[in-house]
N, C-alpha and C positions, 0 to 999 in steps of 0.2 A: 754222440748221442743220435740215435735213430729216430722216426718221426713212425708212430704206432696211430694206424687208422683204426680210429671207434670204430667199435663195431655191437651190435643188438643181439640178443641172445634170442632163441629159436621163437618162444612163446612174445619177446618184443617184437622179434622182426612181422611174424602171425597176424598181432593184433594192427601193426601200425601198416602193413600189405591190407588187411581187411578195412582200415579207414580212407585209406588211399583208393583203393576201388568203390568200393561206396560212393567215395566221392567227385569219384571221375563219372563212373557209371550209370550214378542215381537220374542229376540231372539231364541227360540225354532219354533216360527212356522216361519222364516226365515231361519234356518236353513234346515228344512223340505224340504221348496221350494226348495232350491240352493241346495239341494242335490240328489235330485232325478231330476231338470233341469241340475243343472249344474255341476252336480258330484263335490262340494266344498261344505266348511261351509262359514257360513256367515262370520266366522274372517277370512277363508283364501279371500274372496269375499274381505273383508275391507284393507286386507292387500296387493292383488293385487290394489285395486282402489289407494290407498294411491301412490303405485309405480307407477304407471299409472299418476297421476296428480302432482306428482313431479319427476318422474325421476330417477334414482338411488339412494339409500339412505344409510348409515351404519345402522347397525344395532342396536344401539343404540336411533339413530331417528326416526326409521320405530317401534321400541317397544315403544315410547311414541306415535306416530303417531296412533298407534292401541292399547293402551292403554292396551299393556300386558307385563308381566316380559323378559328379555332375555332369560332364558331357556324357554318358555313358545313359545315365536317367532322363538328361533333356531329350537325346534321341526317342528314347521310347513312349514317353511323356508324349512328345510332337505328335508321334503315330499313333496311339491312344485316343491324344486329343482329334487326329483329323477322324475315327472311328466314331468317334462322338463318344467314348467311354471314361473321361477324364475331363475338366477346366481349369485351366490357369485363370487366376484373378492376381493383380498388383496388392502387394500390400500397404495398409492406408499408413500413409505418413513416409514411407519408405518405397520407392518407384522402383527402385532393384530387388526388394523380397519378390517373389512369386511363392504363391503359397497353389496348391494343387488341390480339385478334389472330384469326388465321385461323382457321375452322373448318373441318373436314373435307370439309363442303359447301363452304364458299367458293371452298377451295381446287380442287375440282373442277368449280363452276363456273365460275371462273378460268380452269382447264383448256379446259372444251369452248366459252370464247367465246374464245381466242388463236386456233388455227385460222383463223375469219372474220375476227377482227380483223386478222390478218397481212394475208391474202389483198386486205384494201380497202388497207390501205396499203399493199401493193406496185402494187394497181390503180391507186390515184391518186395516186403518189408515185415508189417504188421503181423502178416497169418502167417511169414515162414519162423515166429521167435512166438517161444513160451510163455506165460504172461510174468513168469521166472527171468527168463531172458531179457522181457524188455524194460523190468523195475534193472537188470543189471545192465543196459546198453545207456536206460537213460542217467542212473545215479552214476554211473562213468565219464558219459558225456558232457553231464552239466557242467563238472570243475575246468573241464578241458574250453568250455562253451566260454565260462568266467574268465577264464585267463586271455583268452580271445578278443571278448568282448567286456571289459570290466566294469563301463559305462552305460552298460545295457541299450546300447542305440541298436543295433543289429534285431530284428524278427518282432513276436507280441510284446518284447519287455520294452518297446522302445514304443516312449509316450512324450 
């Protein structure tokens, strides 16, 4: 008995080459922008909006929310917070929650880095698809998004 390596046919191998760049790709020149506009990366960008569209958060749901590890989010959290862009507060009853949230600075530099941030992802995303294409990118991606994330804690679906 021989051992036959799968293998993906021209239009798989295509689509699953073009998500894989995507997503190597995307966030490095996102990053780029939001850091010479907005003095941030794109995961502190993700991690302010998340706080920004829910509110305070422990930290625990602001690391699924932004789809990274705890020490991974304390780092950035720390350097946030020494920016003055974020606060930790204990939570009442329980001295190990730490729940997170926006500051008034944050939230305005939030504000004046969305602008450019829009602007590069329509440049290199948005204005290069159809408005054909992108009802087909996104009703593609969502089932792909579900299977991923079936809990909805990752991006806006995570409250």
């Amino acid at each position: 008995m021989s051992f036959q390596v799968p293998r993906m046919d021209a239009l798989e191998s295509r689509a699953w080459l073009a998500i894989i760049g995507t997503a190597e790709l995307l966030p490095a020149a996102l990053d780029a922008q939001l850091q010479t506009e907005g003095d941030m990366t794109h995961f502190e960008f993700m991690v302010l909006t998340a706080l920004r569209q829910t509110g305070p958060m422990r930290m625990t749901q602001l690391a699924a929310a932004a789809n990274a590890t705890l020490p991974r989010l304390s780092k950035v959290v720390t350097r946030l917070e020494t920016r003055g862009l974020v606060e930790r507060a204990s939570g009442e009853g329980d001295g190990r929650a730490v729940s997170v949230s926006l500051t008034g600075d944050g939230r305005r530099a939030l504000v004046r880095a969305t602008p450019g941030h829009i602007e590069r992802v329509r440049e290199l995303v948005i204005d290069r698809l159809t408005a054909e294409q992108l009802e087909a990118v996104a009703s593609a991606l969502e089932p792909v998004v579900e299977a991923l994330d079936p809990h909805h804690r990752f991006g806006p679906a995570a409250r």
